[in-house]
C-alpha positions in Angstrom: -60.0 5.3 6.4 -57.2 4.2 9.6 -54.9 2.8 6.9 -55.1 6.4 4.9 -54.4 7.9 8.2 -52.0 6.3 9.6 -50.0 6.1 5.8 -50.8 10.0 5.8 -48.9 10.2 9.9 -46.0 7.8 8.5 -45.6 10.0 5.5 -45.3 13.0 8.0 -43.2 11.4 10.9 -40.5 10.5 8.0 -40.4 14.0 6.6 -40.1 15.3 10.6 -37.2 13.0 11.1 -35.6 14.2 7.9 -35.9 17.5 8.3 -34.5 17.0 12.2 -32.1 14.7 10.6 -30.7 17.6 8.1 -31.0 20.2 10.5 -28.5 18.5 13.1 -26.3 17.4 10.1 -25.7 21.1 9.5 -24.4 22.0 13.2 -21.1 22.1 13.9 -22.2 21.3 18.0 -22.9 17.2 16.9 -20.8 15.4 14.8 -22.6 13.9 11.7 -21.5 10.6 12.9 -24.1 9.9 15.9 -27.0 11.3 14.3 -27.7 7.6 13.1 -28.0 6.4 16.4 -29.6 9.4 18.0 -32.0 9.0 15.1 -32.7 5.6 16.5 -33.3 6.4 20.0 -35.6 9.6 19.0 -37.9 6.6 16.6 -38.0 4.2 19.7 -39.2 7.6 21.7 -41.3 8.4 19.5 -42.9 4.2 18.8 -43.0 4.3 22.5 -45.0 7.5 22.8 -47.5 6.4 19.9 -48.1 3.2 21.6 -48.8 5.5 24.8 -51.9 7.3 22.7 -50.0 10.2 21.7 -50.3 11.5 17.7 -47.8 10.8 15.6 -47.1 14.1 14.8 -47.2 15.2 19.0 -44.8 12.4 19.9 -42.4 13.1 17.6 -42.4 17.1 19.6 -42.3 15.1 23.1 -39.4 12.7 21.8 -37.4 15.7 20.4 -37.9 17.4 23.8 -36.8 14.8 26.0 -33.6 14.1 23.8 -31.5 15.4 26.6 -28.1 16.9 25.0 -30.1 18.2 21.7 -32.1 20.3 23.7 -29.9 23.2 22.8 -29.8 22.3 18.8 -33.8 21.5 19.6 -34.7 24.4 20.8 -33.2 26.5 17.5 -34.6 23.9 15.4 -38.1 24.8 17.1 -37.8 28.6 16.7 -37.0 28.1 13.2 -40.0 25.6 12.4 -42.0 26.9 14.9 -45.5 25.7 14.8 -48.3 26.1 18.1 -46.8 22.8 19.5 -43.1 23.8 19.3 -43.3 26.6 21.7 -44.8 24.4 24.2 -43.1 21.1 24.1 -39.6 22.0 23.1 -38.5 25.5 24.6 -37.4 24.2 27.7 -34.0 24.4 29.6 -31.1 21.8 28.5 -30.9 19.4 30.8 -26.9 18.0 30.7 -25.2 16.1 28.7 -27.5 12.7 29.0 -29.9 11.0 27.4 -33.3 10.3 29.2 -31.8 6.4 30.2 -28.8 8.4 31.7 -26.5 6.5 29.3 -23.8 8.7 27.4 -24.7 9.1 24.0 -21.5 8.5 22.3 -18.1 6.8 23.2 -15.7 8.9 25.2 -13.3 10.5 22.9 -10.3 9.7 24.7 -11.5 5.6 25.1 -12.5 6.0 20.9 -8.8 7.5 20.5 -7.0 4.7 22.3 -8.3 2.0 20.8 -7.7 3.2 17.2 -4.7 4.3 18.1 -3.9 0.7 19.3 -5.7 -0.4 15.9 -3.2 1.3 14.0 -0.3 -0.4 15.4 -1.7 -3.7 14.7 -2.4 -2.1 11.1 0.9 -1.6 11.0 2.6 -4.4 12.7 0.3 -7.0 10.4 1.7 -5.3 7.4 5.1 -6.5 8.6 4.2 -10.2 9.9 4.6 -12.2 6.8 7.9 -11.0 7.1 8.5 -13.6 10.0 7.6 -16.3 7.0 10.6 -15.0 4.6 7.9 -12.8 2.4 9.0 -9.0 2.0 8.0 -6.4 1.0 10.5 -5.7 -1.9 10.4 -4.4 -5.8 13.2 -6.3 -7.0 11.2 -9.9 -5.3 8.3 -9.5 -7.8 6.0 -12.9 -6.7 6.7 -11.2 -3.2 5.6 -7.7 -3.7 2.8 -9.1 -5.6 1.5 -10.8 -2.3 1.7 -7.9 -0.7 -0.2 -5.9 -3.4 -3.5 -8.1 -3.3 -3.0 -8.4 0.7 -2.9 -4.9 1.5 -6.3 -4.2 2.1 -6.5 -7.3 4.4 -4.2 -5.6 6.8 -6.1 -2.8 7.3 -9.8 -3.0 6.3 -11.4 -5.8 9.2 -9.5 -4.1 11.4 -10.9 -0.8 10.8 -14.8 -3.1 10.4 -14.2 -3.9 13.7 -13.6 -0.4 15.0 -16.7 1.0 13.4 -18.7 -2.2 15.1 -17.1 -1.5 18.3 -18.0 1.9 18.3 -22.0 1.9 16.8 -22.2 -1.3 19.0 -24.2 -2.8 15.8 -27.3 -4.3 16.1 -29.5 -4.6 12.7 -33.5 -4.1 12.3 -33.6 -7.7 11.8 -32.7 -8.4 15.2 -29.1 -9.7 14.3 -26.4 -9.6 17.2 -23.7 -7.8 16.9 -21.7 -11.4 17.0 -24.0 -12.9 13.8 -22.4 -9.9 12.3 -19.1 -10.0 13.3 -19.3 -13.8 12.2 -20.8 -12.8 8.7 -17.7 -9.7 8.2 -15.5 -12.6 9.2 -16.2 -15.2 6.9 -16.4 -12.3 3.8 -12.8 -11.6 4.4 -11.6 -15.2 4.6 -12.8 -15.9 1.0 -11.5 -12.2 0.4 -8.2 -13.8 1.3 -8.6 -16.8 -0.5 -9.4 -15.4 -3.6 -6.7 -13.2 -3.5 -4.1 -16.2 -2.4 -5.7 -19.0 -3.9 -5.0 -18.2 -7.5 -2.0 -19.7 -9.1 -1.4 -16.1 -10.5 1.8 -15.1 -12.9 4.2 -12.9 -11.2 3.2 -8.8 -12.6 0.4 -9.9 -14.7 -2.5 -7.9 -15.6 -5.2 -10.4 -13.4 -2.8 -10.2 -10.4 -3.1 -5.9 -11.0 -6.5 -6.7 -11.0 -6.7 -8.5 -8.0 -4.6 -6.0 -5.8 -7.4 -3.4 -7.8 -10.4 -4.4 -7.1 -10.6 -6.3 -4.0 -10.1 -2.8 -1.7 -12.9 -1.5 -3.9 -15.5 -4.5 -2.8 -14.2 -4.9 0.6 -14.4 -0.7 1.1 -18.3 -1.1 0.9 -18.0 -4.2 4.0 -16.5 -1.0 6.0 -19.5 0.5 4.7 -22.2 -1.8 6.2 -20.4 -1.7 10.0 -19.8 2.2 9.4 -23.6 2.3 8.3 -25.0 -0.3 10.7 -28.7 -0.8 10.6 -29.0 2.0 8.4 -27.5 0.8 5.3 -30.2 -0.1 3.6 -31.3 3.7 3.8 -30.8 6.3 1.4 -29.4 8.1 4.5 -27.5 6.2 5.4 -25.2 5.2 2.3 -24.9 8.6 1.8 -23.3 9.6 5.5 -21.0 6.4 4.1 -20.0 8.1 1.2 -19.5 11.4 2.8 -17.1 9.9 5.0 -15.5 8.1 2.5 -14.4 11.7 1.0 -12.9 12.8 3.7 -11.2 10.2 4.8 -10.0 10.1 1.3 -9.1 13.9 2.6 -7.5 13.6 5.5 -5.3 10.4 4.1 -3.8 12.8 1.6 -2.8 15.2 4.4 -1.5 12.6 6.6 0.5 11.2 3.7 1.7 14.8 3.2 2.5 15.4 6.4 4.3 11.9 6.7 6.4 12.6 2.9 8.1 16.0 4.8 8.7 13.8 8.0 10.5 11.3 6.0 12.3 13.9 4.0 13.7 15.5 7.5 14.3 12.2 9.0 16.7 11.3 6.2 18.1 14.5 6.0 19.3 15.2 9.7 20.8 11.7 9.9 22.5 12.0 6.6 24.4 14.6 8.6 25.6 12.4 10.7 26.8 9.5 8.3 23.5 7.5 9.2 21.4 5.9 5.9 18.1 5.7 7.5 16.4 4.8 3.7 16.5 1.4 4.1 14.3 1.4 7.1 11.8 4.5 5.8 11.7 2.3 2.8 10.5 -1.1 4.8 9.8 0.0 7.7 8.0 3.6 8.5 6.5 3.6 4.8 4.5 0.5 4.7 3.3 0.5 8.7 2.9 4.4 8.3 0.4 3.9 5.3 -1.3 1.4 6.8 -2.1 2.6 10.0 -3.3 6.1 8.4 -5.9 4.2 7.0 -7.5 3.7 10.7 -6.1 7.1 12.1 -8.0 9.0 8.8 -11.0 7.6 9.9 -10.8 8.3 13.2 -9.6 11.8 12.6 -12.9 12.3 10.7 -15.4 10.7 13.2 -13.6 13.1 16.0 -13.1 16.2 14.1 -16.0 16.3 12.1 -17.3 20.1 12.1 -13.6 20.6 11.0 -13.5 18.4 7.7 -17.4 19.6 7.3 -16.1 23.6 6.1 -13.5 22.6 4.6 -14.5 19.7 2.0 -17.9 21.2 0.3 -15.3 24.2 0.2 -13.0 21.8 -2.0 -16.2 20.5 -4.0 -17.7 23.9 -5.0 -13.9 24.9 -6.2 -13.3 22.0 -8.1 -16.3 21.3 -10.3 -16.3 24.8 -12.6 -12.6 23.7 -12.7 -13.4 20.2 -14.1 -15.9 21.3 -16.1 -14.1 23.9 -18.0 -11.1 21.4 -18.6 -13.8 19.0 -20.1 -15.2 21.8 -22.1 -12.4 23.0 -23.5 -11.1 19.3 -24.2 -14.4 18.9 -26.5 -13.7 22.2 -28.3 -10.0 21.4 -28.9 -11.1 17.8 -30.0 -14.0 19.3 -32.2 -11.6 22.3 -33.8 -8.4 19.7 -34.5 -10.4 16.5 -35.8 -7.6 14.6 -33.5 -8.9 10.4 -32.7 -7.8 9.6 -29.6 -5.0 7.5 -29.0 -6.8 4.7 -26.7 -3.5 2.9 -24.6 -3.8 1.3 -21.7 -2.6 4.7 -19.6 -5.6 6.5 -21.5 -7.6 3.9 -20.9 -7.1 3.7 -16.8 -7.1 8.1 -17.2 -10.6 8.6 -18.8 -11.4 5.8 -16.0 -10.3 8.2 -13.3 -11.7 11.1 -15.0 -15.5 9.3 -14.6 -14.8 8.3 -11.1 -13.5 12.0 -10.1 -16.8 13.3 -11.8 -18.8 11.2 -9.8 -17.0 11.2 -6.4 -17.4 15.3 -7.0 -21.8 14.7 -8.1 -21.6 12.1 -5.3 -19.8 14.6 -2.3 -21.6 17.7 -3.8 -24.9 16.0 -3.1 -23.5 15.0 0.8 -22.9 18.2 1.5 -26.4 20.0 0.0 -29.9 19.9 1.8 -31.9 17.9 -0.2 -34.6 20.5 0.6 -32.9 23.4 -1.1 -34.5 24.7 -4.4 -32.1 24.3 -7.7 -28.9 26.8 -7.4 -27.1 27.9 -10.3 -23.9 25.0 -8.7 -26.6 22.8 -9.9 -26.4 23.8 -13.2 -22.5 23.8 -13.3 -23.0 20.1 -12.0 -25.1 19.1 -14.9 -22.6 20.5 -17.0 -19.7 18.9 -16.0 -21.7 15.5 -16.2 -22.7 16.2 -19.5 -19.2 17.1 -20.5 -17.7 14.4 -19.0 -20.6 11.7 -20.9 -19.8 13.3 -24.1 -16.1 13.1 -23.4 -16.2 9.3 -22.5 -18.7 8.5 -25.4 -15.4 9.7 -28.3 -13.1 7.4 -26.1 -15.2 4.6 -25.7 -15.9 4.4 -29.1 -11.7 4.2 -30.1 -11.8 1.7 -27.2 -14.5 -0.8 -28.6 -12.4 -0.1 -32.1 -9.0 -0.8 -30.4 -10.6 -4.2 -28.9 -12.3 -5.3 -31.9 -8.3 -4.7 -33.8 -6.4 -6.0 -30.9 -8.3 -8.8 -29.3 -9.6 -9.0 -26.0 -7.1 -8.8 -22.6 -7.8 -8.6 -18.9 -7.1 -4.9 -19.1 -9.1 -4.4 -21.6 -12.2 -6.1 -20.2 -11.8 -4.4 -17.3 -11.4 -0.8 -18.3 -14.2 -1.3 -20.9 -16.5 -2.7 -18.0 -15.8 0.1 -15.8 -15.9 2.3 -18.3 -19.8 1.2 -19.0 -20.9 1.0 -15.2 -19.6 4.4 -14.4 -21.1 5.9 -18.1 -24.2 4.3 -17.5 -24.0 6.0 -13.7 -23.8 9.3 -15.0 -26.3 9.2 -17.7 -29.4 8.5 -15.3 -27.6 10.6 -12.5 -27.7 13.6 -15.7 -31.5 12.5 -16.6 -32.7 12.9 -13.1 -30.3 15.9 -12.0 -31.8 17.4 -15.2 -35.6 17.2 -13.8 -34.6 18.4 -10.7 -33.4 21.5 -12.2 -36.6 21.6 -14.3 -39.3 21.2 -11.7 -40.1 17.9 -12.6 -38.3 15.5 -9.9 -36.9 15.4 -6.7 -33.3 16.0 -5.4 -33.6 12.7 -3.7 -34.3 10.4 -6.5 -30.6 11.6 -7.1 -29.1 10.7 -4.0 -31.3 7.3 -4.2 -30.2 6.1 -7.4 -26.0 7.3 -6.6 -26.2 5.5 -3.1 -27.9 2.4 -4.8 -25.8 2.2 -7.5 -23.1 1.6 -4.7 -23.8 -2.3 -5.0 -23.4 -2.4 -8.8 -19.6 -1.2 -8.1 -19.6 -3.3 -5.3 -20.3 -6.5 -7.5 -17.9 -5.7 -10.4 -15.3 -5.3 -8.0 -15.8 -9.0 -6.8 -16.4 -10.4 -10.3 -13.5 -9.0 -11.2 -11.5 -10.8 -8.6 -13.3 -13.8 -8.2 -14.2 -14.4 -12.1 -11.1 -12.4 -14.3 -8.1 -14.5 -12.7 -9.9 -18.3 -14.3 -11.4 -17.1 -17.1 -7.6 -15.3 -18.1 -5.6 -18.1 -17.2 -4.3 -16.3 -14.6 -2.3 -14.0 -16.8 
């Protein structure tokens, strides 16, 4: 009878703390960023509390009260969950800006600024170092810009790991310190780099593309653990990852819009004055500029997060009857001409894309939604645009096992087809399950559980790719 109980208070503690969880995720007063660690600090009120002889269900109410700057956001979240505690334990007057230890509860802004401001420079100023050895980064050098191509993630990506452990100050459930971590992200990006340099690779082959690929794509999801930090191994968590990954992916694009007009000025006003400045845009300001925007993006999207929070499930809901309708009218055009598809290694890399947009809109669509909600009629324009896009891929993958069994097997090939099955296989279950959500007969979570664990399947092709494709090639 205990055990029953206390499953039965567990059961309702966790859907307490998600419902707190969504509720402060949909504020624009607290950035989506800290609510992992105030999360943590309301679970060790609320362990402390039980411990004390409090009820689960009353110690959660005291632990929510005492959270000292949510008092505000509490207090709303009270009056619209009011129950015959909530009146009593929560409605009180904010207290400051403090947690109950008096500690701050996030990094000061201007400190957080600083330093990735300072991370950005050495983004930028690593890009250029191998330089100093005779390597640059030129077209016209091709074993040298191929260096560069599987490098470039290396520049930027433990730098911006050890921004995120700086700032969450990581320290797993497993008891872990932050140094055992930092000591585990290190050694993953030493063989990163030498499976990336230790390859006797040909100069513009397809396993050297490959390389330059993949590699950002398994060492994005290292950024992920440090941006995640104990919480990784949470539905929740993975899915705050992949919500930031969007809009960095967001605010890089306007950075690198904002940077393309700066160049195009800069060259302009100095062309006036007999000065070609397109040498040093070319090496200099374009290489540093991309790879420090990298680290600024992110930290543009941890400091202005209520900003990028409007504006991208804005973006989402526009784009998705869009794709959809291109995807129908594809089929019907396919259907009404009888036209095979002409499977080359451009189509090949396109219907690629096209699966990984359709998921990176099901994935940031489901970010942006409360779990909670009941089925929407965006729901069903999500199912269709999976569907489409399944029945879409299914006509080319079929030219594309037909082109491999004619032409033979390549690294390009290998890899597209690969891909091409992880991402189909992806959207099938993600359209089984968004399918009995819409019909009653599942859970909108069993969705975001199966996208954010599927996470490590693309996280593992990525690595076999450039750990397994170069040998088994011959480095081609």
């Amino acid at each position: 009878m205990e055990t029953q109980q206390t499953q039965g208070q567990t059961v309702s503690l966790e859907e307490q703390i998600d419902q707190w969880r969504n509720y402060l995720r949909r504020r624009q007063a607290i950035h989506s960023v800290d609510v992992a660690e105030l999360e943590d600090h309301l679970r060790e009120q609320v362990g402390g509390l039980v411990e004390a002889g409090l009820a689960t269900d009353e110690a959660f109410l005291v632990a929510v009260k005492r959270m000292g700057n949510l008092d505000a956001l509490s207090r709303e979240f009270a009056r619209e969950h009011s129950e015959r505690l909530w009146k009593q334990l929560v409605l009180v007057r904010p207290e400051g800006g403090r947690g109950e230890d008096g500690g701050e509860l996030r990094a000061p802004a201007k400190k957080e600024a600083i330093v990735a401001f300072c991370l950005a420079v050495a983004a930028g100023v690593g890009i250029k170092a191998p330089a100093l050895f005779g390597v640059e980064l030129e077209e016209h050098n091709p074993r040298d810009f191929g260096f560069y191509a599987r490098n470039a993630s290396l520049f930027v990506l433990p730098l911006l790991t050890g921004y995120f452990m700086w700032k969450r100050r990581l320290e797993n459930r497993a008891g872990r310190t932050p140094g055992s971590l930092a000591m585990a992200f290190g050694i993953t990006f030493v063989l990163a780099a030498v499976f990336a340099n230790v390859y006797p690779f040909i100069a513009q082959g397809s396993t050297e593309a490959l390389t330059a690929l993949h590699l950002p794509m398994a060492l994005w999801l290292v950024v992920g653990i440090a941006y995640a930090g104990g919480r990784w191994r949470q539905v929740a968590g993975r899915m705050d990852f992949i919500r930031f990954s969007g809009e960095v992916f967001i605010y890089y694009v306007l950075i690198a819009l904002g940077g393309g007009v700066l160049m195009g000025f800069m060259g302009m006003i100095f062309k006036a004055i007999g000065i070609n400045v397109g040498p040093f845009i070319g090496s200099w300001l374009l290489p540093c500029g991309a790879a420090g925007a990298v680290v600024v993006a992110s930290w543009l999207v941890e400091a202005k997060q209520s900003v990028i929070e409007n504006m991208a499930p804005v973006l989402t809901r526009l784009f998705t009857p869009m794709f959809a309708a291109v995807l129908i009218l594809f089929l019907g055009t396919l259907l009404w001409t009888r036209r095979a598809i002409d499977i080359e290694r451009n189509v090949l890399i396109g219907f690629d894309l096209l699966l990984v947009m359709v998921i990176g809109l099901l994935l940031y669509s489901a970010s942006a939604r409360n779990p909670q909600s009941p089925p929407s009629a965006f729901d069903v324009v999500q199912v269709v645009l999976v569907v489409s896009a399944l029945l879409a891929d299914a006509v080319a993958l079929w030219a594309m096992a037909a082109r491999i069994t004619e032409l033979g097997f390549t690294p390009n090939r290998v890899a597209a087809l690969g891909e091409n099955m992880i991402l189909l296989v992806n959207l099938s279950w993600s359209a089984v399950l968004y399918i009995r959500f819409l019909r009653g007969r599942g859970s909108f979570n069993s969705l975001e559980k199966w996208q954010t664990d599927y996470l490590a399947v693309y996280g593992a092709w990525a690595a076999s790719v450039v750990i397994l494709f170069p040998p088994l090639f011959g480095y081609i």
